[in-house]
C-alpha positions in Angstrom: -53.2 49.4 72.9 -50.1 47.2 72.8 -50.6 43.0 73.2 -50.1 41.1 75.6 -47.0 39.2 75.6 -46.8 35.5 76.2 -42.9 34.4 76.9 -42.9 31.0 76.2 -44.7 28.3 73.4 -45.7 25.4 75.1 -48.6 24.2 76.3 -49.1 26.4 79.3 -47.9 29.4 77.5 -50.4 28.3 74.6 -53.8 28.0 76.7 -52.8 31.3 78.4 -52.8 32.8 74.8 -56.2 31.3 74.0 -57.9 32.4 77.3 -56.6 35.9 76.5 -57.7 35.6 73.0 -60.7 34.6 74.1 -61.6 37.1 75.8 -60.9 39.7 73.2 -57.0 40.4 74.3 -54.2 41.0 71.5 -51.7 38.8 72.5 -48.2 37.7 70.5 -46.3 34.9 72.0 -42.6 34.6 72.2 -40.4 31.4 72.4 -37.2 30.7 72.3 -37.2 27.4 70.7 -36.2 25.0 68.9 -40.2 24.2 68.4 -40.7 20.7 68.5 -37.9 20.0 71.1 -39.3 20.9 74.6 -41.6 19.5 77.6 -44.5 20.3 75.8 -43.9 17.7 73.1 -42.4 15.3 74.5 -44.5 13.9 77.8 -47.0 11.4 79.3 -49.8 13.2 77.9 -51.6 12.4 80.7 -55.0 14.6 81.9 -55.2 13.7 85.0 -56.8 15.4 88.5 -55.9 12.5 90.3 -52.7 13.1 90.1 -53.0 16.4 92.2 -50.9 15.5 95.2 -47.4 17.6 95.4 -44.3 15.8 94.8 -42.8 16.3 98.3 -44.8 13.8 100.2 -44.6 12.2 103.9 -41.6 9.7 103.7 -40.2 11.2 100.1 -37.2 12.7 102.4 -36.4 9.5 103.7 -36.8 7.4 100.5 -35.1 10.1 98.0 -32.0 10.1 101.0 -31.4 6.6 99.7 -32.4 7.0 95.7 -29.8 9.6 96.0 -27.4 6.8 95.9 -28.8 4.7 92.6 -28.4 6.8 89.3 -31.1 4.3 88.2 -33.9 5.3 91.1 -36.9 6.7 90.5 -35.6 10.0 91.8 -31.7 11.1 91.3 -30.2 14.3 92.7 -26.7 14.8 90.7 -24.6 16.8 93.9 -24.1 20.4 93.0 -22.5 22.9 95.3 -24.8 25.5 93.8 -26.1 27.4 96.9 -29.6 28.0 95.3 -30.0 24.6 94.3 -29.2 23.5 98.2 -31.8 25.9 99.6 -34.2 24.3 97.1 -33.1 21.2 98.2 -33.4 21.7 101.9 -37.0 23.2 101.2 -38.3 20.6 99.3 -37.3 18.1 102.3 -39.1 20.2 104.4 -41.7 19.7 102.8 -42.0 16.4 102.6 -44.5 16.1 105.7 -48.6 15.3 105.5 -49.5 18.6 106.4 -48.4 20.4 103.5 -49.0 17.5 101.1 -52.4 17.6 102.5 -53.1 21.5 101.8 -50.8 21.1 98.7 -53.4 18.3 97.2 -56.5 20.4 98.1 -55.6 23.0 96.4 -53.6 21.5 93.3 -57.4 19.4 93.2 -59.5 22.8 93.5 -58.2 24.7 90.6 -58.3 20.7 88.6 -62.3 20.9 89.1 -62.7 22.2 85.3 -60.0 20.3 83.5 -62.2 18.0 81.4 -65.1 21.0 80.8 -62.1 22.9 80.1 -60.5 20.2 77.8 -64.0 19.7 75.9 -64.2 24.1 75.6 -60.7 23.7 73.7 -62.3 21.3 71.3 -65.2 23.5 70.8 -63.4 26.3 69.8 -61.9 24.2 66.8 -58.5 23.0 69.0 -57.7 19.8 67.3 -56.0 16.8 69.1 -55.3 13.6 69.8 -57.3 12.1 72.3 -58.3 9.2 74.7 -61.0 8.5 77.3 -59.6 5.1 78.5 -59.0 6.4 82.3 -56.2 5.4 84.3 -55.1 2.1 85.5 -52.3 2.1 89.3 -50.1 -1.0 89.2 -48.8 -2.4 92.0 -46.4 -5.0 93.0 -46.3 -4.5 97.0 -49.5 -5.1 98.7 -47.9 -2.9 101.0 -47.9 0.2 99.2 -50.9 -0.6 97.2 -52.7 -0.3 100.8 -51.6 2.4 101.9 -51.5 4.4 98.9 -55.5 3.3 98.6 -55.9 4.5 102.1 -54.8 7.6 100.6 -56.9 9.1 98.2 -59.8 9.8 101.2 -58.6 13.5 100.0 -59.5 12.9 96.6 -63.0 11.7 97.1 -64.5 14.8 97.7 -63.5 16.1 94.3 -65.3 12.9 92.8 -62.5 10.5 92.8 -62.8 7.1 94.4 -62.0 3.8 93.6 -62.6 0.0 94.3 -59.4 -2.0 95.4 -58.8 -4.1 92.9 -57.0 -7.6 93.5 -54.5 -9.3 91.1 -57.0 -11.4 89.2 -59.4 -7.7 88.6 -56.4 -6.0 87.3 -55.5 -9.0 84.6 -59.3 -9.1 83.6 -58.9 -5.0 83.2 -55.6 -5.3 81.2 -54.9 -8.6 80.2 -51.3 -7.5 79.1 -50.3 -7.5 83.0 -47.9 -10.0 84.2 -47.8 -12.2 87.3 -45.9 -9.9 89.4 -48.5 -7.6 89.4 -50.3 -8.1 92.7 -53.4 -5.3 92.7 -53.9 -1.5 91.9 -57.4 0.6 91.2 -58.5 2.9 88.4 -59.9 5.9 88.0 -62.1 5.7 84.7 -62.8 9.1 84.4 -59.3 9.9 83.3 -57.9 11.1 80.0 -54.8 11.3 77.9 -53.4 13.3 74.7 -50.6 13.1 72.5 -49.1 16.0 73.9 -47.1 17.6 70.3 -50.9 17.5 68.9 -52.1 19.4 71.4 -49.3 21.8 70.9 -49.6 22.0 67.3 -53.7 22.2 67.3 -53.3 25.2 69.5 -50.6 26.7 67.3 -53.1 26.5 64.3 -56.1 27.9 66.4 -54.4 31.0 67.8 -52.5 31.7 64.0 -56.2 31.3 62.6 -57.4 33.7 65.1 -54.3 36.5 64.4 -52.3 35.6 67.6 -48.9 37.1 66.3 -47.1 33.3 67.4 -42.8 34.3 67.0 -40.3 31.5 67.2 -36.4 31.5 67.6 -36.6 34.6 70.2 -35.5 34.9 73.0 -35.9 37.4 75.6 -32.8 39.7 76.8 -34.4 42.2 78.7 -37.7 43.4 80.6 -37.9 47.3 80.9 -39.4 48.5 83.9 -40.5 51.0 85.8 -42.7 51.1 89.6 -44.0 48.2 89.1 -44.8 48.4 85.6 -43.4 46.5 82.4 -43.7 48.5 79.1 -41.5 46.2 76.7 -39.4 43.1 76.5 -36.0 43.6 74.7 -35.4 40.1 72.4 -33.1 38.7 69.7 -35.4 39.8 67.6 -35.7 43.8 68.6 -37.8 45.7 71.2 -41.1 44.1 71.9 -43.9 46.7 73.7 -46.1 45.4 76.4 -49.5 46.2 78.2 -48.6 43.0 80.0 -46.6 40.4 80.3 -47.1 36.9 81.3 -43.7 34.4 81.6 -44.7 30.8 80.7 -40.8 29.3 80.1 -41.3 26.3 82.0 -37.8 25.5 83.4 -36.0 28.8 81.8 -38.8 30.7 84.0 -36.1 32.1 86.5 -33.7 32.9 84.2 -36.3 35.4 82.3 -37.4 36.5 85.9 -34.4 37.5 86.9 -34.4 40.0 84.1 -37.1 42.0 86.4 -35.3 41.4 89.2 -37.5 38.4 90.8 -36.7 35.3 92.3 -38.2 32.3 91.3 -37.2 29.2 92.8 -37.6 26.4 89.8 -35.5 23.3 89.6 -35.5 21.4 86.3 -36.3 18.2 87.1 -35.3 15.8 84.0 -37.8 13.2 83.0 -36.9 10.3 80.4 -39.6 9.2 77.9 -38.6 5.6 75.4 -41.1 5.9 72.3 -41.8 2.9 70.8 -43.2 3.3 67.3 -44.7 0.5 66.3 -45.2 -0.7 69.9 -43.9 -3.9 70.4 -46.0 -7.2 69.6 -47.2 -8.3 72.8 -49.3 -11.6 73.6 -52.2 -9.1 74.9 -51.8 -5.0 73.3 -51.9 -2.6 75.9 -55.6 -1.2 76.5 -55.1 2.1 78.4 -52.5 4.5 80.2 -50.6 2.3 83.4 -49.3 4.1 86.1 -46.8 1.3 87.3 -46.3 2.5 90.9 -42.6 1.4 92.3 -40.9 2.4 89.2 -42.9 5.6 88.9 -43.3 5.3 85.4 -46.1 6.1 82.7 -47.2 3.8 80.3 -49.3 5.4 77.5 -50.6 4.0 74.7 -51.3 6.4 71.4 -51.7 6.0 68.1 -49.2 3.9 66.4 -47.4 4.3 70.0 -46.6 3.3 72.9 -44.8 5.4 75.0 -42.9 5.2 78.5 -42.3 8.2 80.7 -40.6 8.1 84.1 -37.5 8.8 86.1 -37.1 12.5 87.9 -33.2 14.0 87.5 -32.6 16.6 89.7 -29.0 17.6 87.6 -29.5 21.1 86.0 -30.2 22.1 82.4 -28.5 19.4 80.7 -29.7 17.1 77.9 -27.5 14.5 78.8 -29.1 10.7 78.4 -27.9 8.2 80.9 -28.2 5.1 79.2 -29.0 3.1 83.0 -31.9 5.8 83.3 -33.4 4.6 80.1 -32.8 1.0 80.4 -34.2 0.9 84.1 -37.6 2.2 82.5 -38.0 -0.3 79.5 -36.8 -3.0 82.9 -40.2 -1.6 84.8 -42.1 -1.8 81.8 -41.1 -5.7 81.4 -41.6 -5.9 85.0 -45.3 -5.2 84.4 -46.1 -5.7 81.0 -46.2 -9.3 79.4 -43.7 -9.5 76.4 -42.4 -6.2 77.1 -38.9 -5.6 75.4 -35.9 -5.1 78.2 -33.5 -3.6 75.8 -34.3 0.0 75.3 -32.7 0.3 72.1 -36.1 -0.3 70.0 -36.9 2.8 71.1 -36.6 6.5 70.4 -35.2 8.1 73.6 -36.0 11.6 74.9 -35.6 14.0 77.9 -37.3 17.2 79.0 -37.2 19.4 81.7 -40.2 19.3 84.1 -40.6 22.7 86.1 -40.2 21.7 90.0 -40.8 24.8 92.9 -39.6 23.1 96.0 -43.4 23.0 97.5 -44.3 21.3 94.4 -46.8 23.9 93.8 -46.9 26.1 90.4 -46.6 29.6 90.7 -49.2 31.1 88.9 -49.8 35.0 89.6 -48.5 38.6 89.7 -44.7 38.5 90.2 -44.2 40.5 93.3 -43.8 44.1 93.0 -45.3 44.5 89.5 -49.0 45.1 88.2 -48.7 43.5 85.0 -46.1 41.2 85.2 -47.3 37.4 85.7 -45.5 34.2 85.7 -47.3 30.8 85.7 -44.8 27.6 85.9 -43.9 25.4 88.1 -46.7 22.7 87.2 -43.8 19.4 87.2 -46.3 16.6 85.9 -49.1 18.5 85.3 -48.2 20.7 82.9 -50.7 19.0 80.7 -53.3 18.8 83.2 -53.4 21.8 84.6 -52.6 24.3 81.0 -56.3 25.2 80.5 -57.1 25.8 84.4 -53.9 27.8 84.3 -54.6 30.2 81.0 -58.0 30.5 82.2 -57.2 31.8 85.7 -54.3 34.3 84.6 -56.6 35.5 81.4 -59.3 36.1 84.1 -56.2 38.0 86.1 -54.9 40.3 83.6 -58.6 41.5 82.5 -60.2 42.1 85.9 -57.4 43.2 88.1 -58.4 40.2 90.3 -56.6 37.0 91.4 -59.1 34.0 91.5 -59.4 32.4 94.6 -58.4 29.2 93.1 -54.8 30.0 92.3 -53.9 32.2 95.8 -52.2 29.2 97.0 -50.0 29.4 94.1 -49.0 33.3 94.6 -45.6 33.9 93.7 -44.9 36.4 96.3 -45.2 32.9 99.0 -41.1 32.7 98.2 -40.5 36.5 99.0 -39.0 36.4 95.4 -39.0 40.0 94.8 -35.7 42.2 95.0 -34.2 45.4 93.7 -33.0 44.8 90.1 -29.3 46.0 89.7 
């Protein structure tokens, strides 16, 4: 019986591996590579369900209309007159309403329900990382927001998340490295975070000791074929046979879909992270992961690190660094931190390509058309998160013949992506 083949080595592509594995599957995975130089290393970290609202939300239209204008906003969209990019565009604004945030949460939430048991299985099976149990803290500077974003999480609460509105003088005694400006916020202590390359590199070392065929520096050419069925992928490295195939390529994901002839519509969206290592000396250290609201950017602290991750670039595949995109996130972290360094040049600067659908919901499924072609990508700021859930639900999948209920609102056929290869 051929394997199953995995495109793509990061962390979604990974726990998909190790559910198959698991489950008594021979499975090699391909990547393109460079390893060490992708999403998957370089992110937040951050395990966090409470998190699971979609990106387009009620008023994001509005607000993005005038980021659009600040290449130092939260949220930049570099004009393209690509016509797929402005369908994507024009998609995601539509969605940008509380009806389909609302049924976008609930469901992003529903398949979240096993993350930690699912985190603590990976540990189990002698997956080594680096981890934290320090929950998360939201900062605020706008009473405003910090109300109405607290009004918000009534969805949450019935997946066990809810939280006490915390004033300014309760968020200094929580992290005493918060300055004046901060005016409130709330914390879910039940969160988690990782150092994300660990968690890459322990499940690299789990599958190789398990005899998951793991190849790097290939990259796949073709998909052969036939009524619905994929036999082989052609790859810089020769033919590669298939019983199935599952594409986990994060941003790349359309480009190796298109070799089947399906449409999926991922934008990368760019995301800046500033490494500081050894964090700075502060009056007070940092205690735990800050989600500093109005900039939209993550503070986590690791070991020997503290690392800042933020900004959304809506510009392509390019690795270009805007140095006003990187200073504008050490600016929010002096904004909010006490003693915080405004000059980003004390730290190491990175970007990565977050994989956005324009519903903000990963695709995770049977590609349309095909029986044993799968995709799962898509996840934007929960890759992290959601990687176990993910493997778990397409491992489940492949071996049954049956979609879990828990990932049919991330079908792939929802974009009609499916057409007649040339």
């Amino acid at each position: 019986m051929e394997p199953i083949v995995v495109v793509g080595g990061g962390v979604i592509g990974l726990c998909v591996a190790h559910a198959l594995h698991r489950r008594g599957c021979a499975v090699t995975v391909v990547d393109a590579g460079p390893a060490r130089a992708a999403a998957s290393h370089g992110n937040a970290g951050w395990i966090v369900p409470s998190l699971s609202g979609p990106v387009p939300a009620p008023g994001l239209a509005r607000v993005s209309a005038r980021w659009m204008l600040r290449p130092d906003s939260p949220l930049y969209v570099r004009p393209r007159a690509n016509p797929g990019f402005l369908r994507w565009l024009v998609a995601f604004w539509r969605r940008c309403n509380a009806r389909d945030h609302l049924a976008g949460l609930e469901a992003t939430a529903a398949l979240n329900r096993r993350t930690m048991s699912l985190f603590d299985a990976l540990r189990a099976d002698g997956v080594a990382f680096e981890e934290h149990r320090d929950g998360l803290a939201f900062v605020y500077h706008s009473r405003h927001e910090l109300a109405r974003d607290h009004a918000a999480l009534a969805p949450l609460r019935p997946f066990g998340y809810d939280a006490p509105l915390l004033d300014a003088q309760a968020m200094r005694e929580l992290e005493p490295a918060l300055t004046r400006a901060v005016v409130g916020g709330y914390r879910f202590p039940q969160e988690r975070h990782v150092r994300p390359d660990s968690l890459v590199t322990g499940l690299e070392a789990r599958l190789r000791r398990g005899g998951v065929d793991l190849r790097t520096g290939v990259a796949v050419t073709g998909i052969e074929h036939r009524d619905g069925r994929v036999s082989a992928l052609a790859t810089t490295a020769g033919r590669v046979a298939a019983e199935a195939v599952v594409v986990c390529a994060g941003a790349w994901t359309p480009a190796v879909m298109r070799l089947a002839g399906v449409r999926v519509p991922i934008e990368a969206g760019k995301g800046y992270g500033l490494d500081y290592a050894p964090p700075p000396a502060l009056p007070d250290p940092i205690r735990a992961p800050l989600y500093l609201h109005e900039a939209r950017v993550a503070v986590t602290p690791l070991a020997g690190l503290v690392r800042l991750a933020g900004t959304m670039e809506l510009a392509g595949l390019n690795g270009r660094i805007a140095p006003r995109r990187a200073a504008a996130i050490a600016a929010a972290g002096a904004a909010s931190v006490r003693g915080w360094p405004t000059d980003p040049s004390r730290a190491t600067v990175w970007v990565g390509f977050r994989p956005m659908t324009p519903d903000g919901l990963p695709v995770i499924g049977l590609a349309p058309g095909f029986g044993n072609l799968a995709v799962a990508g898509g996840h934007a700021m929960l890759g992290v998160t959601l990687a176990p859930a993910t493997g778990e639900a397409i491992a489940a999948l492949l071996t049954t013949g049956r979609a879990p209920d828990v990932i049919l609102p991330f079908d792939p056929g929802r974009f009609g992506g499916h057409r007649r290869a040339r």
